[in-house]
KERO-94761 format. One record per residue: residue number from 1; residue in one letter; x, y, z of N, C-alpha, C, O in turn. Coordinates in steps of 0.2 Angstrom, whole numbers, plus 2048, in hexadecimal, padded with zeros to 3 digits. Example, Ala and Ser with C-alpha at 12.3 -4.5 7.8 and 13.67 -1.06 7.14 Angstrom:
1	A	842	7E4	827	83E	7EA	827	842	7F0	827	847	7EF	82A
2	S	840	7F5	823	844	7FB	824	840	800	827	843	806	828
This chain:
1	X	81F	7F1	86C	81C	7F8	86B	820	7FC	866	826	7FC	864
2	X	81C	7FE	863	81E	804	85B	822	809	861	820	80B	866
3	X	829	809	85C	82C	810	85F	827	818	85D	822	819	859
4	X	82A	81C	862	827	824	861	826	825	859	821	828	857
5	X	82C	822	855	82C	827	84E	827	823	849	827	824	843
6	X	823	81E	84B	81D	81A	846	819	81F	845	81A	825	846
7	X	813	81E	844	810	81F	843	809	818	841	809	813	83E
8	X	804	81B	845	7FD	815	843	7FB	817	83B	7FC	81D	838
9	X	7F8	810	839	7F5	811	833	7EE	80E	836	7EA	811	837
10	X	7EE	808	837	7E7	805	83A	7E9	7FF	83C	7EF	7FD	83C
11	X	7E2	7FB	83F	7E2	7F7	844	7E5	7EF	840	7E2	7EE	83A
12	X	7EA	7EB	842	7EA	7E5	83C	7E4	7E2	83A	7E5	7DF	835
13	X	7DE	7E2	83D	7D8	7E2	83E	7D6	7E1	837	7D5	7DC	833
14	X	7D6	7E7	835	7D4	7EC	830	7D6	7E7	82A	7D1	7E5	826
15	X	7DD	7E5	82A	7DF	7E3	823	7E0	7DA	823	7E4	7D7	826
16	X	7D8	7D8	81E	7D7	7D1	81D	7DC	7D2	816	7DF	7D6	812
17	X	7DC	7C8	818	7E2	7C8	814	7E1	7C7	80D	7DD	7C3	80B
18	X	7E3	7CC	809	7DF	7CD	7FE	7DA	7D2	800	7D7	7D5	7FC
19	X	7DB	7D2	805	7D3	7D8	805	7D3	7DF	802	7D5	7E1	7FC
20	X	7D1	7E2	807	7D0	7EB	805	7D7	7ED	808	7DA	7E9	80B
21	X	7D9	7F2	806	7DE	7F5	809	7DD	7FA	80C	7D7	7FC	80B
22	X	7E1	7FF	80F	7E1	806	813	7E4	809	813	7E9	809	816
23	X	7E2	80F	80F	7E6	817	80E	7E9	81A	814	7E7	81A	81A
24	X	7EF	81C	810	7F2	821	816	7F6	827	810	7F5	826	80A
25	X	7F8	82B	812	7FB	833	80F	803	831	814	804	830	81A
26	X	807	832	80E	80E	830	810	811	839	80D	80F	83C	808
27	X	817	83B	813	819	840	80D	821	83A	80A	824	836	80E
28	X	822	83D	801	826	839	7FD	82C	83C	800	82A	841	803
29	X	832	83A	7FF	839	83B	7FE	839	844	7F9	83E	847	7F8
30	X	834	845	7F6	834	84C	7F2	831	84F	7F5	830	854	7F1
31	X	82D	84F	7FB	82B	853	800	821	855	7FD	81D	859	7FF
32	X	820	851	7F9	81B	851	7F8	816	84A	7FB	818	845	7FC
33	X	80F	84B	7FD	80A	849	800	807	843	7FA	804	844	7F5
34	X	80A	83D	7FC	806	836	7F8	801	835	7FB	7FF	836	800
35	X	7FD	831	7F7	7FB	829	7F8	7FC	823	7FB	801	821	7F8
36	X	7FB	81F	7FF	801	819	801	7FA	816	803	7F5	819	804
37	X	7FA	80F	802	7F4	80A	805	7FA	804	808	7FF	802	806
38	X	7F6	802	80D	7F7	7FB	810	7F5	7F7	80E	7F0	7F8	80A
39	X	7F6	7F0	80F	7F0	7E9	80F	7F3	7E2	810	7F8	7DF	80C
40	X	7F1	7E0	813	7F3	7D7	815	7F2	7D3	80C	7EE	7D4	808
41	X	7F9	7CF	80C	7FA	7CA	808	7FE	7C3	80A	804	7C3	80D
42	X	7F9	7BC	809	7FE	7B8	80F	800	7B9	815	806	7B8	817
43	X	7FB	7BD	819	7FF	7BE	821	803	7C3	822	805	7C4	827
44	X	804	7C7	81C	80B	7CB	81C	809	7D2	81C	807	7D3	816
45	X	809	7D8	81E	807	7DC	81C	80E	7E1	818	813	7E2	81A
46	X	80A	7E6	812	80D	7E8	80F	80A	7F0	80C	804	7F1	80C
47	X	80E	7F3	80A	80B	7F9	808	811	7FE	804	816	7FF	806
48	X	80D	800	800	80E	803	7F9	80C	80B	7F8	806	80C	7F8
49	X	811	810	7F5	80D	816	7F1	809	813	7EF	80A	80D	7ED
50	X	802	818	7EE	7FA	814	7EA	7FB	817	7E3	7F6	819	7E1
51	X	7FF	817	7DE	801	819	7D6	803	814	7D5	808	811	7D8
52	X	800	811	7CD	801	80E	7C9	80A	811	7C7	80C	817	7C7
53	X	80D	80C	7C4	813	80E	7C2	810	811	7BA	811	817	7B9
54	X	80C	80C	7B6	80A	80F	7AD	809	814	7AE	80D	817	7AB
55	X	805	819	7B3	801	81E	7B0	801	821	7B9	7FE	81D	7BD
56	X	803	826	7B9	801	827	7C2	7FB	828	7C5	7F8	82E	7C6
57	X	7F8	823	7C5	7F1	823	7C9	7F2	820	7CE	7F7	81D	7CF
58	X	7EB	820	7D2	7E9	81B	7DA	7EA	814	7D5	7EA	813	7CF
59	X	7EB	810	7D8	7E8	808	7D7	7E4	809	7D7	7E1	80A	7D2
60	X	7E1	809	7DF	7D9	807	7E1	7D3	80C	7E0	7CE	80B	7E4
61	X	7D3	812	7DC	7D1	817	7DC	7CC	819	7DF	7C7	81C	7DE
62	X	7CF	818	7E6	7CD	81C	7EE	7C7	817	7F2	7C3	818	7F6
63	X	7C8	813	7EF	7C3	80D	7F2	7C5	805	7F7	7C1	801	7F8
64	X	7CC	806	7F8	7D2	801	7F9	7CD	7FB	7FA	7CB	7F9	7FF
65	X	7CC	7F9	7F2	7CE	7F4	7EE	7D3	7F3	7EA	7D2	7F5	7E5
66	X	7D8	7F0	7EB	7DF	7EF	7E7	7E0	7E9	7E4	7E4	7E8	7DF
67	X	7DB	7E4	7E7	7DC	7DD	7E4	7DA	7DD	7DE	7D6	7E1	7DB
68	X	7DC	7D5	7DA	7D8	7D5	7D5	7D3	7CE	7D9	7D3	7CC	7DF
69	X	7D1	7CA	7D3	7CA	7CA	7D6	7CC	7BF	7D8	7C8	7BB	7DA
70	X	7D3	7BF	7D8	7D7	7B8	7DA	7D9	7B9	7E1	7DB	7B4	7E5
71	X	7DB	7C1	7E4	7DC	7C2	7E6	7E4	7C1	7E7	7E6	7C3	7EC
72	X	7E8	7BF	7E2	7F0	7BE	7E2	7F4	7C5	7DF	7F9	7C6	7E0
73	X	7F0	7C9	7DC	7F3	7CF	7DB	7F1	7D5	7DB	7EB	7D6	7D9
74	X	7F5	7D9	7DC	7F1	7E1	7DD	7F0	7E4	7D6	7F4	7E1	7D2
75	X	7EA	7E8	7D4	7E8	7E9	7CC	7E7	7F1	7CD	7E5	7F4	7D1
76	X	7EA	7F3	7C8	7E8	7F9	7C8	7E0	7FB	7C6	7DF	7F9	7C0
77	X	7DC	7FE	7C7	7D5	7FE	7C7	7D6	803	7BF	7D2	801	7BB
78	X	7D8	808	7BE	7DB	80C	7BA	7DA	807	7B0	7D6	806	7AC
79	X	7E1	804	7B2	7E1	7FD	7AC	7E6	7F8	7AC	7EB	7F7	7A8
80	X	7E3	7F5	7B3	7E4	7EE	7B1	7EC	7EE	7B5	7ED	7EA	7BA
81	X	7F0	7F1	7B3	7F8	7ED	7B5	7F6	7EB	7BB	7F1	7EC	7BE
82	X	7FB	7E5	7BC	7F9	7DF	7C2	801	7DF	7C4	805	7DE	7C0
83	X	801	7DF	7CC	806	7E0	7D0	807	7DA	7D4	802	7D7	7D6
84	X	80E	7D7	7D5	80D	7D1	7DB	80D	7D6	7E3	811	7DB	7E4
85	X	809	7D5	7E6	808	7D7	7ED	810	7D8	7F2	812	7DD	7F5
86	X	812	7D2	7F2	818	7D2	7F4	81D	7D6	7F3	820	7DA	7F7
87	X	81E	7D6	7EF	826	7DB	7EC	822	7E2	7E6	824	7E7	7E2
88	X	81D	7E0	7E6	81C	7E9	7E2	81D	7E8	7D9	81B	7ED	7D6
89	X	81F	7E4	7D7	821	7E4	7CF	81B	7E1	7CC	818	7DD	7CE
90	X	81C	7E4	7C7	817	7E5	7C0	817	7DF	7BC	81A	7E0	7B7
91	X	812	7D8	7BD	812	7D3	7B7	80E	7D5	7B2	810	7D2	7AD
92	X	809	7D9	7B3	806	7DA	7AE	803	7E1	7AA	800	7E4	7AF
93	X	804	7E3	7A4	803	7E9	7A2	808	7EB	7A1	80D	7E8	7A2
94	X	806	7F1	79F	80B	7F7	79B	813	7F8	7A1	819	7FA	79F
95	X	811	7F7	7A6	817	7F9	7AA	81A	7F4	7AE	81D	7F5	7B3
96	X	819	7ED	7AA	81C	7E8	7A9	825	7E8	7AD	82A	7EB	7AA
97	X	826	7E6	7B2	82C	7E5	7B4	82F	7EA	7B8	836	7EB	7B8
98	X	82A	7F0	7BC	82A	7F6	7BF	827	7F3	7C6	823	7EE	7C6
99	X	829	7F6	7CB	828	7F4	7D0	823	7FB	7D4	825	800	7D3
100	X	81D	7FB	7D8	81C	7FF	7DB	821	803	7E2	825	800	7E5
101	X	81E	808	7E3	824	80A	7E9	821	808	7F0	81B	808	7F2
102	X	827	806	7F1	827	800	7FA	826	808	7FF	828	80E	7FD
103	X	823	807	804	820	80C	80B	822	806	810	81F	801	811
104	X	827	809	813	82A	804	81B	823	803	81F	820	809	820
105	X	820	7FD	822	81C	7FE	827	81E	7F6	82C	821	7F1	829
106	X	81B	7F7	833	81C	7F1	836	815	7EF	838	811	7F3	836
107	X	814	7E9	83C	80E	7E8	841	80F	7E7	844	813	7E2	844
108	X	80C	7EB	84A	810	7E8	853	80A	7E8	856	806	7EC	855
109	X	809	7E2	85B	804	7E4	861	7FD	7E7	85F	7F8	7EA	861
110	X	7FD	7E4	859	7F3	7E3	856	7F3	7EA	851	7ED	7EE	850
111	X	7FA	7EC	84F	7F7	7F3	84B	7FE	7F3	845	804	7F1	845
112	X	7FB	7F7	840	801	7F8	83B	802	7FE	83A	7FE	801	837
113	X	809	7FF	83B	80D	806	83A	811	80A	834	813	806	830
114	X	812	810	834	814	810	82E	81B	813	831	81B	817	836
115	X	821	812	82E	829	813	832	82A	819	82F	82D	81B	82A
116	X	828	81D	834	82B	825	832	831	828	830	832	82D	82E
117	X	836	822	831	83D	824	830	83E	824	82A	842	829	828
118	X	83B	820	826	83C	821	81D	836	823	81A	836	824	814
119	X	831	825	81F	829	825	819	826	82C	81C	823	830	819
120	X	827	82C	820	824	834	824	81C	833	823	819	837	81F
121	X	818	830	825	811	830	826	80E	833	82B	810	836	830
122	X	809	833	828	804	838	82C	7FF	835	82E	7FD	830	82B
123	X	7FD	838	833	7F8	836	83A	7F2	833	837	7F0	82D	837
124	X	7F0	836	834	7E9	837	831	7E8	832	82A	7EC	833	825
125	X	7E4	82D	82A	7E6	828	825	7DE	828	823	7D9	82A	826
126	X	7DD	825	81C	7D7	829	817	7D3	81F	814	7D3	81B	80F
127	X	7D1	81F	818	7CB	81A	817	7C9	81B	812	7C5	818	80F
């Protein structure tokens, strides 16, 4: 069972593996309101601020499509840079050897959470 301080993002249900992913509003370490999206890769789930490292935008521009079309890496919808899923860095493009920012989350008991201790999430998560 998720302790008190998680918080829900959505059902593991939700997140096919390469698929779509799922918005959440995290507050950052600068006390300002992000973006953050979730999404299953090999079985694993993972999730990331939704800004491209090149140019600060969404990836998925609000459609959580994040993949590209192999399904092996996250693409920025914006232009192109292409992310390994796993570890967040930049193979391709402008922002080449840049890593996306990691957001703590777990999956417990058919749901995935997001770890309030370092990410301060909010209730309310944005399909």
């Amino acid at each position: 069972m998720a302790e008190t301080a998680d918080r829900l993002i959505c059902a593991s249900a939700d997140l096919v593996d390469s698929g779509k992913s799922v918005r959440f509003d995290i507050t950052a370490a600068s006390g300002r309101t992000v973006s953050a999206l979730v999404f299953r890769y090999q079985g694993q789930v993972f999730a990331y601020h939704n800004s491209c490292r090149h140019i600060p935008v969404e990836l998925d521009l609000a459609d959580g499509e994040v993949f590209d079309l192999t399904g092996h890496y996250l693409v920025c919808s914006m232009h192109g840079a292409l992310y390994q899923p796993d570890s967040g860095r930049c193979v391709g493009g402008p922002c080449r050897g840049q890593r996306l920012t990691p957001v703590p989350v777990s999956e417990q008991n058919g749901q995935v959470f997001c770890e309030t201790a370092t990410a301060h999430c909010h209730m309310e998560n944005q399909r």
